[in-house]
Phi, psi and omega in degrees: 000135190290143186302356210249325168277335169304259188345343169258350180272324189277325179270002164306267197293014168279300194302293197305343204264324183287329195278344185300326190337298217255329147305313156330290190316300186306300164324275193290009188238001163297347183243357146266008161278338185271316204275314177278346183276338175305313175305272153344283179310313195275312226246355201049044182256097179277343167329294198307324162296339172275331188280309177312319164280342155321301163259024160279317207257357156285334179278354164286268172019297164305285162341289184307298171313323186267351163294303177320306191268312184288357176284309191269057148274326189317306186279354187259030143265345166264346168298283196256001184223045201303326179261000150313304184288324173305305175298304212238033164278348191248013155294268202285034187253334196265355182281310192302277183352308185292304173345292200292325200276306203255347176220339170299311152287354152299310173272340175264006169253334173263359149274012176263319192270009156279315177267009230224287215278001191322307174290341187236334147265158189296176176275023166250306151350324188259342140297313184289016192251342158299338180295322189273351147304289178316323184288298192302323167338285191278326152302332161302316191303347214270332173283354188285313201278292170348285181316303192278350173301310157329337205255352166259337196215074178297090164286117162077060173212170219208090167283106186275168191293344162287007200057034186258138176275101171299103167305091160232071164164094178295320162306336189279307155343274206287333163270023195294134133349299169322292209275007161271330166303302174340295180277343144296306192290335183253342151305309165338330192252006253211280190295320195290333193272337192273356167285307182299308176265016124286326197273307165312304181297334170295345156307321203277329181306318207289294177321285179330318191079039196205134184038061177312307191301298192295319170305305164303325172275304213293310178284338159290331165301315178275020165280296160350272173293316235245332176258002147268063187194307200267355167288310188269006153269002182263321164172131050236353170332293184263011138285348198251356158273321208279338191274341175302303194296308193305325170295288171289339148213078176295327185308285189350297183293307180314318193301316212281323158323330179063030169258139213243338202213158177252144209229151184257155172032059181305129175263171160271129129240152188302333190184145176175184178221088157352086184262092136009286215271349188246348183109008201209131173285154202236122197053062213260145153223102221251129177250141203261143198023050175280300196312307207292319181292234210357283195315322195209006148101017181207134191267019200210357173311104148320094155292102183305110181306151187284342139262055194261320181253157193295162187272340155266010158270031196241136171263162180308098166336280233271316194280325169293306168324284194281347168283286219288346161298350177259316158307266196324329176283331183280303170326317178275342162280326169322288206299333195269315152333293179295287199326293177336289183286352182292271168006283178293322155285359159255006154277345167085046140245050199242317211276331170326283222288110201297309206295328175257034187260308182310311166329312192262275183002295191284321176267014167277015168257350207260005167275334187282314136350301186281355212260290195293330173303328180255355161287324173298317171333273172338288181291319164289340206269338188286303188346160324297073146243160168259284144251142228282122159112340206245314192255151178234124191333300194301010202244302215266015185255158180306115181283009197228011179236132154291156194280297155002299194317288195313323169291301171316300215272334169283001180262337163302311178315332204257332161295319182291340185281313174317321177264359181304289218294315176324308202279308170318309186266353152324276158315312215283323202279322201270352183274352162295334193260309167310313193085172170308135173319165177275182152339293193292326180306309219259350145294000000 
């Protein structure tokens, strides 16, 4: 592959994985800010209004930054990924177009008037305007996932003769199967990092011994919430992405399986190390016919092996593996995490118990990892298409960028990011040391 597109492929995914950071935030911490301001207005629980601005300004917070970080992705589809935009722009220009029109300003005026207007709108307007954070979010996510599902499953199009891709049927997009499983699994994982992190933070309250009251609401809802998340990305979600992928891209699945050859009662394995060159795993530790069942309802299903396909029709094996294998090991320490505190809290020891205070506290980085980990799958894992079957990576970069520019400019990225993100955990850390607002404050 020529340098000038690796280098536009390292500086994609370095801008999309970090800017990923900060939608996460918003997404998962929106549907508890809607849930405590409902509660505050119908019960008059101004805790609960207090617990609710707390976390709007860590999600503005969220929110500001990632507005800040999703602007150059924007331009480097027209930069460095110019014939990507010329073929397949009149696909994927209208779920964006929508994203900014219907839900990026739908959530960012109602987050002006949640934090601003407590006072100045009645309280039934400043619940819906907490709701409508939560709508606008999640509607944003879902035309962004819309968008990349196309670009895994290209639905309602049309190849015209010049080689450019017609969108002819924007309902075939937006409704494909791909891209409504696609968009449950990944809100799920959304709510799940925002579960870990109401739950953590009510840990860090816990531990302190300080903002006792808050603590105690805080570890429970993400305890909650956060062992129903993590039950529901194993399934039905993620088995119902995985039966997608297994229909529509078995190299993907083989890659991600680390299976080299096609096997009747294909096992899983739990662990091993991908050898390329020989074709094999190295320390494999195999639960014997998972795979052929899971994939296909039988334990004796042929799976197809990755030398089944040409070799330039194989995604990067060592990179597809180990993310998704890194997603699926965390997902099974969630759930086992949650089981626990779900447990203890329903013996009413939970707010007692320090080691599993620690535990949730300590484990708030760590959804976020499965979260980029299994987008790293999802994407390496399409490879070499841009879009699958249609666009080839190595095709779709700007033929007039150099490899050079592009390495300057991602290293200008990555210092400016370095200080976003410092300044980001600034805030973040110092609206955590405050706490939920006084009374007054909150007027």
């Amino acid at each position: 592959m020529d340098s000038a597109v690796i280098a536009d492929r390292i500086q994609f995914a370095f801008t999309v994985m970090f800017h990923y950071l900060f939608p996460l935030g918003t997404m998962g911490l929106a549907p508890f800010i809607a849930w405590y301001t409902l509660k505050g207005v119908r019960q008059n629980d101004e805790t609960a209004i207090r617990t609710a601005r707390f976390w709007a300004k860590i999600l503005t917070i969220n929110f500001a930054v990632g507005v800040v970080t999703g602007i150059p992705m924007e331009f480097q589809f027209g930069t460095n990924w110019a014939i990507f935009s010329a073929r397949a722009g009149s696909a994927v220009g209208q779920p964006l177009a929508m994203e900014g029109v219907y839900a990026f300003f739908l959530e960012s005026v109602f987050i002006g008037v949640f934090i601003y207007g407590r006072s100045r709108v009645s309280n039934g307007f400043y619940a819906f305007s907490a709701v409508a954070i939560w709508i606008g979010a999640w509607i944003s996510g879902f035309f962004i996932v819309a968008t990349d599902a196309w670009m895994q499953h290209p639905v309602g199009y049309a190849m015209l003769a010049d080689g450019k891709i017609a969108l002819i049927s924007l309902p075939a997009l937006l409704l494909s199967p791909f891209a409504w499983w696609q968009y449950a699994h990944v809100m799920t994982g959304a709510l799940l990092t925002g579960a870990f992190v109401v739950a953590g933070v009510g840990a860090y309250y816990l531990l302190g011994n300080r903002q006792v009251a808050f603590g105690v609401r805080f570890v429970r809802a993400g305890v909650i919430v956060g062992l129903i998340t993590s039950l529901i990305a194993i399934f039905p979600t993620g088995d119902q992405n995985s039966a997608n992928v297994t229909r529509d891209q078995p190299a993907k699945l083989a890659a991600m399986e680390g299976l080299f050859h096609s096997e009747r009662g294909a096992p899983i394995a739990i662990f091993g190390m991908p050898d390329v060159q020989h074709q094999k795993l190295i320390d494999p530790i195999y639960v014997p016919d998972a795979l052929s069942f899971l994939a296909y309802g039988n334990s004796r299903a042929n799976v197809k092996g990755l030398a089944e396909y040409p070799a330039s029709a194989r995604p990067p094996v060592e990179l597809t593996y180990y993310a998704y294998h890194v997603m699926v090991g965390l997902g099974t320490i969630f759930v086992a995490i949650m089981l626990t505190a779900g447990l203890l809290l329903l013996l009413r020891r939970l707010p007692r118990e320090r080691w599993m205070l620690w535990i949730l506290m300590l484990a708030m980085p760590f959804p976020y990892i499965a979260n980029e980990a299994g987008w790293t799958a999802t994407e390496v894992g399409r490879q070499p298409w841009m879009v699958y079957g249609l666009i080839r990576t190595a095709d779709a970069a700007s033929p007039n960028v150099a490899a050079g520019e592009t390495v300057f400019t991602t290293i200008g990225f990555a210092g400016m990011y370095f200080i976003i993100g410092l300044l980001f955990m600034l805030l973040i850390l110092r609206e955590i040391a405050r706490g939920p607002e006084s009374p007054a404050e909150a007027e």
